[in-house]
VMD Tcl script that draws the C-alpha trace (Angstrom):
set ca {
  {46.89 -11.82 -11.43}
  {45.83 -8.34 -10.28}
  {44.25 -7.59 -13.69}
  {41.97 -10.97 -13.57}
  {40.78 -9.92 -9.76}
  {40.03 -6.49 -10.74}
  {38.26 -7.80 -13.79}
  {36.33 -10.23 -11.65}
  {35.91 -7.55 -9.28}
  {33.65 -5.35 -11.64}
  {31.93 -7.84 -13.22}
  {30.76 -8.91 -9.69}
  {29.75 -5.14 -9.52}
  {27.89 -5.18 -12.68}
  {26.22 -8.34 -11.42}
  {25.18 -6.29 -8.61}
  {24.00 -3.22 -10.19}
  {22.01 -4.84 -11.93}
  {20.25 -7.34 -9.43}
  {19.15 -4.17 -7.87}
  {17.92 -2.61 -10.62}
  {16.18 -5.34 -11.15}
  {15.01 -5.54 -7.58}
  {11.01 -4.98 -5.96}
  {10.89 -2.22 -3.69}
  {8.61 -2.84 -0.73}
  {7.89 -0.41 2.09}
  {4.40 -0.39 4.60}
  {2.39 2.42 5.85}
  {-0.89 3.08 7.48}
  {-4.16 3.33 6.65}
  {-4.85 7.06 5.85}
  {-2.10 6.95 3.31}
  {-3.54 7.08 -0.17}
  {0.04 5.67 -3.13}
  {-0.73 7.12 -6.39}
  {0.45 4.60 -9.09}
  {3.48 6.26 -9.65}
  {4.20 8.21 -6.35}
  {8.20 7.58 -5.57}
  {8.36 4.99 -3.13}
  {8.26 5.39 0.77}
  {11.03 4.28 3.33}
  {8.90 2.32 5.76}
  {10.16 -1.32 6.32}
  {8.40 -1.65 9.60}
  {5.25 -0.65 11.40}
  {3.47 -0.24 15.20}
  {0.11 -0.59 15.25}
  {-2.39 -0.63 18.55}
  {-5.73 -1.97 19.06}
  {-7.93 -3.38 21.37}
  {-9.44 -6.76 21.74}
  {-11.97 -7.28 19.34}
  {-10.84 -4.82 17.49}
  {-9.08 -4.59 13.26}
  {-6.90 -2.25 13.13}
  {-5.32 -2.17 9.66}
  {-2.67 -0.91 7.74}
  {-0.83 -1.11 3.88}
  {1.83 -2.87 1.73}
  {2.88 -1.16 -0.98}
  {5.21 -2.90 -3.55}
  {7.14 -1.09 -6.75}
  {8.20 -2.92 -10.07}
  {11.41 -2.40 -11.45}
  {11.69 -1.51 -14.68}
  {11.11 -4.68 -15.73}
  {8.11 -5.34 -13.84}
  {6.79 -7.61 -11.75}
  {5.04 -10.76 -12.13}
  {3.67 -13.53 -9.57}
  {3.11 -10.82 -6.57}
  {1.51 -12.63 -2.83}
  {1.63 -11.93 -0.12}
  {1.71 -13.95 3.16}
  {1.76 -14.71 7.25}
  {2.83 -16.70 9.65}
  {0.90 -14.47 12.40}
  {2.10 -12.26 15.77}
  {3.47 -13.90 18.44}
  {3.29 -12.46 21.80}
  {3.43 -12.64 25.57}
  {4.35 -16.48 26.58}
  {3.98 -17.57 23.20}
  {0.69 -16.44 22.68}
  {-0.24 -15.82 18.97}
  {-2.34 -13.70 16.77}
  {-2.68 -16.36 13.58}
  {-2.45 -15.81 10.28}
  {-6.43 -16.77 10.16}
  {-6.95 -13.33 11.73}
  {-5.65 -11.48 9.13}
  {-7.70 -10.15 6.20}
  {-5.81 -9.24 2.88}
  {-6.59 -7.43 -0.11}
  {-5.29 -5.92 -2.91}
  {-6.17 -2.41 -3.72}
  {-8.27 -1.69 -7.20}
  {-7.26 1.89 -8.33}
  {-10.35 3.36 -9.96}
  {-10.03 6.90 -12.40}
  {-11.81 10.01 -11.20}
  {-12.44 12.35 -14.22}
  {-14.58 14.55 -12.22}
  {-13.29 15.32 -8.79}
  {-15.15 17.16 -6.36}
  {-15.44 20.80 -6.09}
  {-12.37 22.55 -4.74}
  {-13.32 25.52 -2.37}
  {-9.85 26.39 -1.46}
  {-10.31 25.72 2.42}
  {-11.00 22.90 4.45}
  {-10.32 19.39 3.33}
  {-9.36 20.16 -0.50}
  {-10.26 17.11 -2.84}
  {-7.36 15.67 -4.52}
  {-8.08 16.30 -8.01}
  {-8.47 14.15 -10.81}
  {-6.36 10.90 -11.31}
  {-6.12 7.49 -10.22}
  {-6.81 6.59 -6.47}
  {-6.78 3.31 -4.66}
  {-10.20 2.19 -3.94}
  {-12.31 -0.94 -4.32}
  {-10.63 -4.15 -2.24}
  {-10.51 -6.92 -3.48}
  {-9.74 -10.18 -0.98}
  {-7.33 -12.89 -1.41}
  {-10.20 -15.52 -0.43}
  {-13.59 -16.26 -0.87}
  {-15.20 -14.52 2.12}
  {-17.45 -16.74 2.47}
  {-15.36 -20.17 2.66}
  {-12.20 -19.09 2.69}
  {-10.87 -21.08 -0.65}
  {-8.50 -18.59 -2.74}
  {-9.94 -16.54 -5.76}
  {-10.04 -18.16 -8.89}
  {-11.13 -16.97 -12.22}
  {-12.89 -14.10 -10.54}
  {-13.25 -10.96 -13.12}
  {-10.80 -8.98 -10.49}
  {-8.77 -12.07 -9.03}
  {-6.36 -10.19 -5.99}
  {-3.39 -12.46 -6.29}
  {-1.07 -13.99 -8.39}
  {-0.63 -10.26 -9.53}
  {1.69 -8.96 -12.21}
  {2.57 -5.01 -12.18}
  {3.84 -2.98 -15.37}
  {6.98 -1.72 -14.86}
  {7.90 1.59 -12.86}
  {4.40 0.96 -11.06}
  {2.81 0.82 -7.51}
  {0.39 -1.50 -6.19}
  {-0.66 -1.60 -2.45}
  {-2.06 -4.26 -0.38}
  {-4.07 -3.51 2.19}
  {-4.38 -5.77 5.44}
  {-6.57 -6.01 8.31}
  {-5.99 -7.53 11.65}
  {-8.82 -8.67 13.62}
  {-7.92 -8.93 17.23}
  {-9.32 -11.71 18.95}
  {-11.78 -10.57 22.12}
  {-9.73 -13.43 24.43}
  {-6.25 -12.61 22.66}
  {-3.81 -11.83 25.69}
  {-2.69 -8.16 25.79}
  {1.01 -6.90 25.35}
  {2.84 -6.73 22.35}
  {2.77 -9.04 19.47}
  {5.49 -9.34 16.51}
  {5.90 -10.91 13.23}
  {6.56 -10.05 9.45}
  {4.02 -10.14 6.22}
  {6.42 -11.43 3.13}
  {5.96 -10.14 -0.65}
  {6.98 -12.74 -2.73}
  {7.38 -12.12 -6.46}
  {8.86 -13.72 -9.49}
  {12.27 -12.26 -8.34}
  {12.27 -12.69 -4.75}
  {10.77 -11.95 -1.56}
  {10.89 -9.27 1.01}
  {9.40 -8.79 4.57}
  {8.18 -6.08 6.13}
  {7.93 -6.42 10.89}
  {4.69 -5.57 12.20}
  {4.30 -4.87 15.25}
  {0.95 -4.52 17.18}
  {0.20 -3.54 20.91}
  {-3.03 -5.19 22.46}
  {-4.91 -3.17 25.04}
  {-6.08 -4.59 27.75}
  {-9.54 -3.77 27.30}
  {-12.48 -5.06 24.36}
  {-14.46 -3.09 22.82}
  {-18.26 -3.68 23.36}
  {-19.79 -6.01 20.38}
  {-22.12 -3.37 19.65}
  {-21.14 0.19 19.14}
  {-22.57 3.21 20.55}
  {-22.17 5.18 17.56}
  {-24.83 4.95 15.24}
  {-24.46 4.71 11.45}
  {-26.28 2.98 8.74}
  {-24.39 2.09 5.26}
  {-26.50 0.67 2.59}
  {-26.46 -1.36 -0.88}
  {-27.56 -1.75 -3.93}
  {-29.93 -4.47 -4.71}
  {-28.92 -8.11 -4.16}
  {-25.64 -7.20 -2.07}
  {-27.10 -7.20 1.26}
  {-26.99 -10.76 1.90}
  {-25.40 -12.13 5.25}
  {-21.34 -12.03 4.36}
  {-22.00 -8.91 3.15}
  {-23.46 -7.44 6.60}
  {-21.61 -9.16 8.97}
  {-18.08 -7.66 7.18}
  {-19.54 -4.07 7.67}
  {-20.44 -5.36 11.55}
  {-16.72 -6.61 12.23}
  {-15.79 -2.78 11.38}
  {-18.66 -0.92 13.60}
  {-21.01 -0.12 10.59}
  {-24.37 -1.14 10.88}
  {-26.10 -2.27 7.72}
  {-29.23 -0.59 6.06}
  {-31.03 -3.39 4.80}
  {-30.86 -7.15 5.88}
  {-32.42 -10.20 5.73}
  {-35.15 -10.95 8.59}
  {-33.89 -14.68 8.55}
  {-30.88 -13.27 9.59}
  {-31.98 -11.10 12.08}
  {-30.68 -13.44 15.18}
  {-27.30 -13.89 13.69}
  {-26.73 -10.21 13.08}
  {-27.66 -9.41 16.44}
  {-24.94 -11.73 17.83}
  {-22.31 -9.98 15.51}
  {-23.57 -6.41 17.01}
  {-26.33 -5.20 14.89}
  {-28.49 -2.49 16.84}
  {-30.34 -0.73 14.18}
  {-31.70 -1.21 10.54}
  {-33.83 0.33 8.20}
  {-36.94 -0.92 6.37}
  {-37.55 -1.31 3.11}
  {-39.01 1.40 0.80}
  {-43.33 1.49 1.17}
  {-42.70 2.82 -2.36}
  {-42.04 0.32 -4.93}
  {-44.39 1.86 -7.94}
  {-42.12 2.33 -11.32}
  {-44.11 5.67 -11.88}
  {-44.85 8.83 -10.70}
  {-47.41 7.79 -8.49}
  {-46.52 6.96 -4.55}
  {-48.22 3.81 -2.93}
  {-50.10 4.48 0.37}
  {-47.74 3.92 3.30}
  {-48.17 1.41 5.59}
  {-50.33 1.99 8.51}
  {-48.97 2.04 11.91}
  {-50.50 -1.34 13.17}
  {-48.31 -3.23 9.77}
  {-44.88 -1.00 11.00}
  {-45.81 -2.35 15.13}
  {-46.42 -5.62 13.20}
  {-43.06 -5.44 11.97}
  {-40.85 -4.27 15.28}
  {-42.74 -6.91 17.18}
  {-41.32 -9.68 14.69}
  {-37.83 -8.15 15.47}
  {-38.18 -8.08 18.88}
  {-39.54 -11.17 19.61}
  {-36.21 -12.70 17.52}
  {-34.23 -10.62 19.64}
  {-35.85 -12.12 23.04}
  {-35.84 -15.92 21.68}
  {-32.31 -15.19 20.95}
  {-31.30 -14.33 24.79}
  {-34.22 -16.50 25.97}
  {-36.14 -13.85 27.35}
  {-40.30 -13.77 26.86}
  {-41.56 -10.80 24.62}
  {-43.12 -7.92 25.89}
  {-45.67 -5.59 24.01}
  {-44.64 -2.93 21.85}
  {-44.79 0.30 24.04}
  {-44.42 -1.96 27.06}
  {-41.30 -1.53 29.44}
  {-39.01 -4.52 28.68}
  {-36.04 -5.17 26.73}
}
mol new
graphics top color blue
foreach p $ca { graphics top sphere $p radius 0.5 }
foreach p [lrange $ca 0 end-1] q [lrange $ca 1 end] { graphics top cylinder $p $q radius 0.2 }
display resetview
């Protein structure tokens, strides 16, 4: 009798051994925390974050295959809950999973300062779970995000933003995210502190990020705008809408369009007053205020 419960005793330890070697390893981290492919995995299985209303403050999910990889890899939400049951949704968070892109040629290393890294392959381009735009999930996109399967041994990290609602309640809100894979799931608490202040719609800080052709369309510009970057080139039909989402400044296009060597003449001041007065008077229709001249005092 003692030899069949011993027997049964290792097999159940076998049976164990290897349901964790076959297990996912998840752990989260901030931000600023760049996972190499095959860095050894962290310890985090919780995280504090702090924000204030109508702010995202974001942070990172970073799952590990076993050696017999992964397949099937999402992640999910149900949301914060905080103070008297008020909630932070799962509509307010953003995910993505993180494209690592291969750097051959790294940038010069001076041996002071902030050092590059070095060649290798770094975490980079994000690509969302859903369609921006209309919020239906990927499908047949040439980089879909999720279902994702990972080669064995390797890392892949999930970044997530969470956009604080400008009437959320402050205090402290907590909840989990949950990786779920083709041989389990896992969940990782997140915790996040709401000030009890907002931060203005439009920043004081000026910046001005631009695109290539044919990527500055609306979606595009109002993403940069829900994290304080203003963008370079827009739309004028979209002027009043961008305004509303905190758009202070923007550039104009080039005067120089020639394919040669030669430059065009530049516009003459009257076409460039033309073109502020147009923005301005969108601006004033917008609050309902009249338009003043340009040069005049007024808004």
């Amino acid at each position: 009798m003692k030899v069949k419960t011993i027997v049964a005793q290792v097999l159940l330890l076998l049976s164990l051994s290897v349901s964790l070697m076959n297990a996912q390893t998840v752990w989260v981290t901030d931000s600023l925390q760049r996972v190499g492919p095959s860095d050894a995995a962290g310890a985090g299985v919780n995280i504090a974050l702090y924000a204030a209303k109508g702010e995202s403050e974001s942070f990172q999910v970073v799952v590990k295959a076993p050696s017999t990889g992964l397949s099937g890899i999402n992640l999910t939400t149900a949301g914060l809950t905080g103070p008297n049951g008020a909630t932070i949704p799962a509509a307010d968070f953003t995910f993505y999973r993180e494209f690592y892109v291969q750097v051959t040629q790294p940038s010069p290393d001076f041996g002071v300062g902030n050092r590059p890294l070095g060649a290798g392959w770094y975490p980079d381009a994000l690509i969302p779970f859903v369609n921006p735009v209309n919020g239906a999930p990927l499908s047949g996109a040439a980089y879909d995000a999720v279902p994702y399967t990972l080669a064995a041994n390797h890392n892949q990290p999930f970044w997530i933003d969470i956009n604080v609602p400008r009437g959320a309640v402050a205090g402290t809100y907590t909840g989990t995210v949950t990786v779920s894979s083709s041989v389990g799931s896992t969940a990782v608490d997140v915790s996040l502190t709401v000030w009890n202040f907002s931060l203005p719609v439009k920043p004081t800080l000026k910046s001005s990020f631009g695109y290539n052709a044919g990527w500055g369309n609306l979606q595009n510009s109002q993403l940069l705008l829900q994290h304080r970057l203003q963008p370079f080139g827009i739309n004028t039909k979209d002027i009043s809408t961008l305004i509303s989402d905190g758009m202070t400044i923007s550039g104009l296009p080039y005067f120089n369009q020639s394919s040669g060597c030669t430059i065009e003449t530049p516009p003459s001041v009257s076409t460039l007053t033309a073109a502020v007065s147009r923005g301005r008077g969108q601006r004033l229709r917008k609050s309902g205020a009249e338009p003043a001249a340009v040069g005049a005092s007024g808004p």
